[in-house]
C-alpha positions as CSV (number, residue, x, y, z in Angstrom):
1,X,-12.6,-25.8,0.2
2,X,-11.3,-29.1,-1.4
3,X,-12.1,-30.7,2.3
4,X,-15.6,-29.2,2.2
5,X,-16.5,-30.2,-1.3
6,X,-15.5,-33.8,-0.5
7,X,-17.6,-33.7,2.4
8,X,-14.4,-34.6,4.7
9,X,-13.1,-37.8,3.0
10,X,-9.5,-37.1,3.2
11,X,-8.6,-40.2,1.0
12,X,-10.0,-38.5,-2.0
13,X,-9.0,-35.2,-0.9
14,X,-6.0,-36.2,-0.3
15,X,-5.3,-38.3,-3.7
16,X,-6.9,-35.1,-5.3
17,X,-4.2,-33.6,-4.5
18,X,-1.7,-36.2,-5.7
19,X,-2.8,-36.2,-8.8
20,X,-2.9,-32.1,-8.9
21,X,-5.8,-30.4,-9.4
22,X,-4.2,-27.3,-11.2
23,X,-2.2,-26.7,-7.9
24,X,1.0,-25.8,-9.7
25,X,-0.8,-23.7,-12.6
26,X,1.5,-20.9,-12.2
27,X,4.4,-23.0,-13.0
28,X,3.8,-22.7,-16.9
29,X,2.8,-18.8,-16.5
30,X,6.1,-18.0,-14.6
31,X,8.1,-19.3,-17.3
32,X,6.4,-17.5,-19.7
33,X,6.7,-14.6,-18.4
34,X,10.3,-15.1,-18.1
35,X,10.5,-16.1,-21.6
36,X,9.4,-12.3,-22.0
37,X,11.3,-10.6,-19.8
38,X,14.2,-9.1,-21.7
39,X,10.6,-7.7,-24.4
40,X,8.8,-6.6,-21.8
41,X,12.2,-4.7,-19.9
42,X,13.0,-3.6,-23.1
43,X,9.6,-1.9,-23.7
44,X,9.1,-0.3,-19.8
45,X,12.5,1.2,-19.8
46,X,11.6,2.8,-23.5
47,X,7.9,3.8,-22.1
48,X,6.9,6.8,-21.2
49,X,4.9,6.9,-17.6
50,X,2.0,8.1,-19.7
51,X,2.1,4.5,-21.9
52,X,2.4,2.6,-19.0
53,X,-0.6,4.0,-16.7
54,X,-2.7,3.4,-20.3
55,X,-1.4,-0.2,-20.0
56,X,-2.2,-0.4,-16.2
57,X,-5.4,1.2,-17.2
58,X,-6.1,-1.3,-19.4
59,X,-5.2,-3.8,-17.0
60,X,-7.6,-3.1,-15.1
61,X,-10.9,-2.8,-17.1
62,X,-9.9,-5.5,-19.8
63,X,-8.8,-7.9,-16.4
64,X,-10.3,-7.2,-13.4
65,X,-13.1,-5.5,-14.0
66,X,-14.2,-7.9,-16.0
67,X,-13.2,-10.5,-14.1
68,X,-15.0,-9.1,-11.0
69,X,-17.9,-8.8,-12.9
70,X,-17.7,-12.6,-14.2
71,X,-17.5,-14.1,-10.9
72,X,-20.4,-12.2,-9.9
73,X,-22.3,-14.3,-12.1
74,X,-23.3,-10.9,-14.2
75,X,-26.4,-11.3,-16.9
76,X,-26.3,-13.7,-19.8
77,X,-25.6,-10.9,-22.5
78,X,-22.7,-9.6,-20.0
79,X,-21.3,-12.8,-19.5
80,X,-21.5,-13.1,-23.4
81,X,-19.8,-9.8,-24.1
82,X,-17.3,-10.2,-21.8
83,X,-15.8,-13.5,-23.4
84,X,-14.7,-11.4,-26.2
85,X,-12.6,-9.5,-24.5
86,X,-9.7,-12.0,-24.4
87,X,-7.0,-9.4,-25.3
88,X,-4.0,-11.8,-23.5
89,X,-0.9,-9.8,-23.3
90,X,-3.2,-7.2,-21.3
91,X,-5.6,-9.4,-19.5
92,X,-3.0,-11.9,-17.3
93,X,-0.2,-11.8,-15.0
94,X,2.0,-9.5,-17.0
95,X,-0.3,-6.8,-15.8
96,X,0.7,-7.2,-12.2
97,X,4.3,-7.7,-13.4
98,X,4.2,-4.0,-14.8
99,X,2.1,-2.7,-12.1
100,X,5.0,-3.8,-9.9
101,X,7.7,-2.1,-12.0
102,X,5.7,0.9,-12.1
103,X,5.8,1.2,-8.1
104,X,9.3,0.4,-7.5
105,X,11.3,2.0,-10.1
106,X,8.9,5.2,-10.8
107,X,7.5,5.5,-7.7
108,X,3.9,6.9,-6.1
109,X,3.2,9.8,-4.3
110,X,2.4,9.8,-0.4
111,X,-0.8,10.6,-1.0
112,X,-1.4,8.0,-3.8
113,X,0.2,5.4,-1.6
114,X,-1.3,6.3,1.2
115,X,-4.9,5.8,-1.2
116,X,-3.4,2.6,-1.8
117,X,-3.2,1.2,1.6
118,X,-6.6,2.0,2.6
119,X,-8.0,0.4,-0.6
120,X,-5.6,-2.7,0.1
121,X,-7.4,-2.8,3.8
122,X,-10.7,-2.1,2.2
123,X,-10.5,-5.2,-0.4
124,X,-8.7,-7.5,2.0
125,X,-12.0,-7.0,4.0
126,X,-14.4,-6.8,1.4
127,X,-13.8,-9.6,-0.1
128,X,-13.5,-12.0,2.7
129,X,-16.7,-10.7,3.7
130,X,-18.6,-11.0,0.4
131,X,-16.6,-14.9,-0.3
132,X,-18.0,-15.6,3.4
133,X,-22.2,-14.2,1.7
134,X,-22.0,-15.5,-1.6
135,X,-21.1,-19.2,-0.1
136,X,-23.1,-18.8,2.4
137,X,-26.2,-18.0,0.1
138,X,-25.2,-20.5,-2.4
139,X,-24.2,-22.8,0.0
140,X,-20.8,-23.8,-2.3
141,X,-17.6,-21.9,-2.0
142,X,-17.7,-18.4,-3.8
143,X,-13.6,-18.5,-4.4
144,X,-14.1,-16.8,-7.6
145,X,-14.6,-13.6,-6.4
146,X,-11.3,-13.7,-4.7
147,X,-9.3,-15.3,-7.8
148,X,-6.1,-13.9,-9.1
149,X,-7.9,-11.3,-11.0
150,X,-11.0,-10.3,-8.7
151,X,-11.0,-6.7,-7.9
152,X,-10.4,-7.2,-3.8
153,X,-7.4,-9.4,-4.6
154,X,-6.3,-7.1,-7.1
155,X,-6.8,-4.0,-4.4
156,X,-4.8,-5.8,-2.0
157,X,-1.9,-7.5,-3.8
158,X,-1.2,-3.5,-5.2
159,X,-1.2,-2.4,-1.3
160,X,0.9,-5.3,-0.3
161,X,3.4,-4.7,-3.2
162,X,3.6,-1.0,-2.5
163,X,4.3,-1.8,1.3
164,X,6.9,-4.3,0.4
């Protein structure tokens, strides 16, 4: 993308990259999240199943719906409403972190998992396919809608997780 938007002048490309262009942004949100660890394993091993789906739930709508729907490029007064939905502890990483606890330690059915899977193949293809029409009819690269919280990456990082 970097090589495309540079129009193939690897010395700026290349010294983009030396001087980082967010490349290691998930340095600072690892640590974080480790900072939090021993609150956040504190409250999943006190949770009920019911309290964490509602978190997942919110998860979701609050993140990648929302998200989704952002890099879309949705209406003005959509765009608007969803900058006030900045509710942190649900709407970043943390969500995947408990969405992956969830799965290994309380476990899905066959038939949810199986769901799962398809959904994970589903995104995976979806959203290559619809990166692949949105930069082809803007003629730019459309890698929002495949960003960490985009609703096909979101699909297929569950189905990965779930294989793993």
């Amino acid at each position: 993308i970097d090589h495309l938007r540079y129009r193939g002048d690897i010395k700026e490309l290349l010294w983009s990259c030396v001087i980082s262009r967010n490349h290691l942004w998930f340095l600072p949100m690892i640590i974080g999240i480790y900072i939090i660890l021993p609150i956040i394993l504190r409250w999943v091993r006190n949770a009920k199943e019911k309290e964490i789906r509602l978190f997942i739930l919110l998860f979701f709508v609050f993140q990648i719906i929302c998200e989704t729907i952002n890099a879309f490029e949705a209406a003005e007064i959509i765009a608007f409403a969803l900058d006030y939905r900045n509710i942190e502890i649900i709407c970043s990483y943390v969500g995947y972190f408990i969405i992956g606890h969830y799965i290994a330690n309380i476990g899905l059915k066959d038939k949810t998992r199986k769901l799962i899977y398809v959904l994970g193949i589903i995104g995976c293809f979806a959203g290559t396919a619809v990166v692949f029409a949105f930069s082809i009819l803007r003629n730019e690269p459309a890698v929002t809608l495949v960003d960490s919280f985009s609703i096909f990456t979101f699909l297929y990082s569950v189905a990965l997780f779930t294989f793993v």
